[in-house]
N, C-alpha and C positions, 0 to 999 in steps of 0.2 A: 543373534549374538547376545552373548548375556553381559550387564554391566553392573555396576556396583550399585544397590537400592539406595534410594536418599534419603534423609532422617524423614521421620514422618512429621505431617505437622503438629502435632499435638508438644515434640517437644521441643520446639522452635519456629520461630518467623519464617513462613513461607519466602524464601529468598527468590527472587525472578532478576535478571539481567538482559541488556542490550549489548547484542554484540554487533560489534561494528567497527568503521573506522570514522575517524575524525567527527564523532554525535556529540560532542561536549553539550552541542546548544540544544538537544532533540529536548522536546517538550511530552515525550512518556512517560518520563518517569516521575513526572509530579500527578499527571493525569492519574498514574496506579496510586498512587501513595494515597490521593485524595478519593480515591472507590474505596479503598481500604479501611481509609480513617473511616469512612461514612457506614462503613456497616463492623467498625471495631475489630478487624481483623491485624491479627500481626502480620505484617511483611515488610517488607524490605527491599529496595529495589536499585542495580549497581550499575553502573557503566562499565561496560566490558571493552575498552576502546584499542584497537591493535595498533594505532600511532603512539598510544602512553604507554605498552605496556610489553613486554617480549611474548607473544602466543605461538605454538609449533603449526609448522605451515601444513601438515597433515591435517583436517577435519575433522576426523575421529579421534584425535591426539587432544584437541580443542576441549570438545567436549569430554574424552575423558579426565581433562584438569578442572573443565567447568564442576563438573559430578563429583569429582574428587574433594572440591572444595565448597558442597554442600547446595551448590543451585538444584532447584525444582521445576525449573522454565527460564527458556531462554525466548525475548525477540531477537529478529535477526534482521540483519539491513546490511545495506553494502560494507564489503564485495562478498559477503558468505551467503548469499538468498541459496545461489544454485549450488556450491561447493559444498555447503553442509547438509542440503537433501538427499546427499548420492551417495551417507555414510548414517542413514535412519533406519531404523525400523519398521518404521510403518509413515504412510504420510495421508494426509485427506485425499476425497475426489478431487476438490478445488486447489488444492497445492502441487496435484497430481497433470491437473489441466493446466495451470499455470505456466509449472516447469519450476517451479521454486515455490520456497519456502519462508514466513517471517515470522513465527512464534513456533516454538520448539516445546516440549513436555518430556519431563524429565522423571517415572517417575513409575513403579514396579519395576525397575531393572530394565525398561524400554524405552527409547526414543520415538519421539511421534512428531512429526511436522506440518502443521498446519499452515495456509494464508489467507490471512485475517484481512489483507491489502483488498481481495479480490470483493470480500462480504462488505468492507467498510467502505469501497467506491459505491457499488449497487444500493447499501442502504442510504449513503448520502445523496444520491440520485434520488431516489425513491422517495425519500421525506422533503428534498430541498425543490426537487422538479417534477413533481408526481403527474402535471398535465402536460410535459414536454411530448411534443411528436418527434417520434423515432422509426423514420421511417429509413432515416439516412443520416449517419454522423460523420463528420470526418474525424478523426484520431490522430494526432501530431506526437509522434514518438512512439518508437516499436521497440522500446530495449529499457529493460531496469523493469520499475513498475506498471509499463506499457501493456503488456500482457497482462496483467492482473486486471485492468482497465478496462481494459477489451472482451475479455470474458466478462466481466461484470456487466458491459453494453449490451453484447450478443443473449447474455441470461436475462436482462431485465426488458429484451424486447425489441432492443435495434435491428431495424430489418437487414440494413447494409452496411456497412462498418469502411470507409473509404481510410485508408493508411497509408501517413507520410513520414519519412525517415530519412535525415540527410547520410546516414549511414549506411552505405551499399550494399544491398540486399536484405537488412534488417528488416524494412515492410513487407517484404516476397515472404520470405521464413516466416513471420508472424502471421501474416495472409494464409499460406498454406496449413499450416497449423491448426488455424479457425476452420477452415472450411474443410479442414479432414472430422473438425469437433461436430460442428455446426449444419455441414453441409454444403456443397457447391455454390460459388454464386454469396454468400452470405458477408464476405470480405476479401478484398482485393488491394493492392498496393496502387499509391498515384503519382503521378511524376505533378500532375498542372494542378497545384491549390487552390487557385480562384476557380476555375472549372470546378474542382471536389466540394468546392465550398458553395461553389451556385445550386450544387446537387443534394447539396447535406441540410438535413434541418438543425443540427445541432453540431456545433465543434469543442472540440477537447484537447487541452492539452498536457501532455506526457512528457516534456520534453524540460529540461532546468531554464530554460528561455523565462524571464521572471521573477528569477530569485535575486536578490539581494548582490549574490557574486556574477549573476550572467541577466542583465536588463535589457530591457526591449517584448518585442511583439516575436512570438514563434510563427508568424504572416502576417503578411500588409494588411494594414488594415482596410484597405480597401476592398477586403475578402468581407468582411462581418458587414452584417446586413441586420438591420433592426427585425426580422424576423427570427433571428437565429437565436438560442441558448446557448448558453459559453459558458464550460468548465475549466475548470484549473486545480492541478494537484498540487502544485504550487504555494506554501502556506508560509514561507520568507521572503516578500511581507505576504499579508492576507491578499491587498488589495492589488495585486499585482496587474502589471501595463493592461495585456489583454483583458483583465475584467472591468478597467477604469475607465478604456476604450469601449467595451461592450456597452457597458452599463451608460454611458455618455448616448450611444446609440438609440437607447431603449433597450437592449436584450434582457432577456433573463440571464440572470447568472448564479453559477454554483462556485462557490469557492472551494478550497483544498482545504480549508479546515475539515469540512465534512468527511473527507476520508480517512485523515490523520487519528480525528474524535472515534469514528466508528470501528475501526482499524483494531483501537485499543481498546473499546469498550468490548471486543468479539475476545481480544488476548486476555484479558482478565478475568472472563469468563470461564475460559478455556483452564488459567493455571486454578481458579478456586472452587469452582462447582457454583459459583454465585453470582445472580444478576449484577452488576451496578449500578449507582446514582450518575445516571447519564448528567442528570444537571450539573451536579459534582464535577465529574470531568470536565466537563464544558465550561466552569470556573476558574477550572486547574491550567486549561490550555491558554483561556483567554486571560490570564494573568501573567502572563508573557507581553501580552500586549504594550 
């Protein structure tokens, strides 16, 4: 389908936005501003937020207002991940595995969808846990960025992926899904978390358990075992229950900064053709703090 081209950049600030609902607080769009400043590029970057503002509940309708009014890239977060994948042009392998999409590319007359979520968990893994044994993780939360998570486990080497979901059937679907990617056997849904947890080297969680508006532990603690690694995507606050609990343990732990950081370091990449100054961001994020 053809759409209307965007101004190029040469005669304006590369404009990027977040579409979503209720982001007022998201901490992206300082992270871009400040890649930006640090290698002297014009841009610009807006909140697209569907509770401030009246947007047409069609998708394709979205983004033809988006385009219309001069964006070059969109990220995307809740609730458009999966509505606005299913009105693209083209999407990645990784946003294609996923099933959704959070950074959009606006730009020869085509839409392209990317997920940055999936690259920015694996590479925060990879630099914050690099000696974790993965032999067995369990996964808390199969819906939203669960899946992005998950794949990024299965890719970087988790032998068995144990998933828990208090929403019905959420783990089976996700489970299945994997193991149609992955292969038989590679991830399954669990009903008994202390059992998944005696069997996992590492536990993860997916789930809003932790944040600021929903407190507490996403399982007893009497599951975390000082041998275990403990993730959290979780980044309001940073140091949330489950890792304060880990870390009291002894565990290793990863926080949710790391995916949030790499997340964006991948979408900024993506709208400019240019590395960024990861330190930069990681300045930008933690001055939130």
């Amino acid at each position: 389908m053809a759409h209307p081209q965007s101004v190029t950049e040469t005669e304006r600030p590369t404009r990027i936005g977040l579409l979503g609902a209720g982001i007022g607080g998201s901490r992206t769009p300082r992270m871009h501003l400040a890649a930006a400043g640090a290698l002297n590029l014009p841009y610009s970057y807006d909140l697209i937020d569907s509770t401030q503002r009246d947007l047409p509940e069609d998708p394709a309708a979205i983004l033809d207002l988006l385009e219309a009014e001069g964006f070059d890239g969109l990220n995307v977060t809740y609730p458009f991940k999966k509505t606005v994948m299913a009105v693209l042009d083209d999407v990645s392998d990784s946003a294609r595995k996923v099933g959704a999409v959070n950074t959009v590319i606006l730009r020869d007359g085509l839409r392209r969808g990317h997920n940055t979520d999936h690259w920015g968990f694996g590479e925060s893994l990879r630099r914050g846990l690099p000696e974790a044994r993965r032999e067995a993780v369990l996964q808390l939360g199969a819906g939203g960025a669960g899946g992005a998570v998950a794949h990024a486990l299965l890719d970087g080497g988790v032998g068995r992926l144990l998933l828990r979901d208090v929403t019905e059937g959420a783990a089976e679907a996700l489970a299945a899904k994997l193991c149609e990617t992955y292969g038989p056997g590679r991830a399954e849904a669990v009903d008994d978390v202390m059992a998944a947890a005696g069997a996992a080297d590492g536990i993860v969680n997916c789930t809003p358990v932790g944040m600021d508006k929903h407190p507490g532990l996403p399982l007893t603690a009497a599951a975390i075992d000082p041998r275990h690694w403990v993730a959290d995507i979780v980044y309001f606050p940073i140091e949330t229950e489950l890792l304060a609990t880990a870390r009291a343990l002894g565990c290793a732990v990863l926080p949710g900064s790391g995916m949030a950081l790499y997340q964006a370091v991948r979408a900024f990449g993506l709208f400019t053709g240019q590395e960024p100054d990861i330190g930069r961001m990681q300045e930008a994020f933690d001055s939130f703090a």
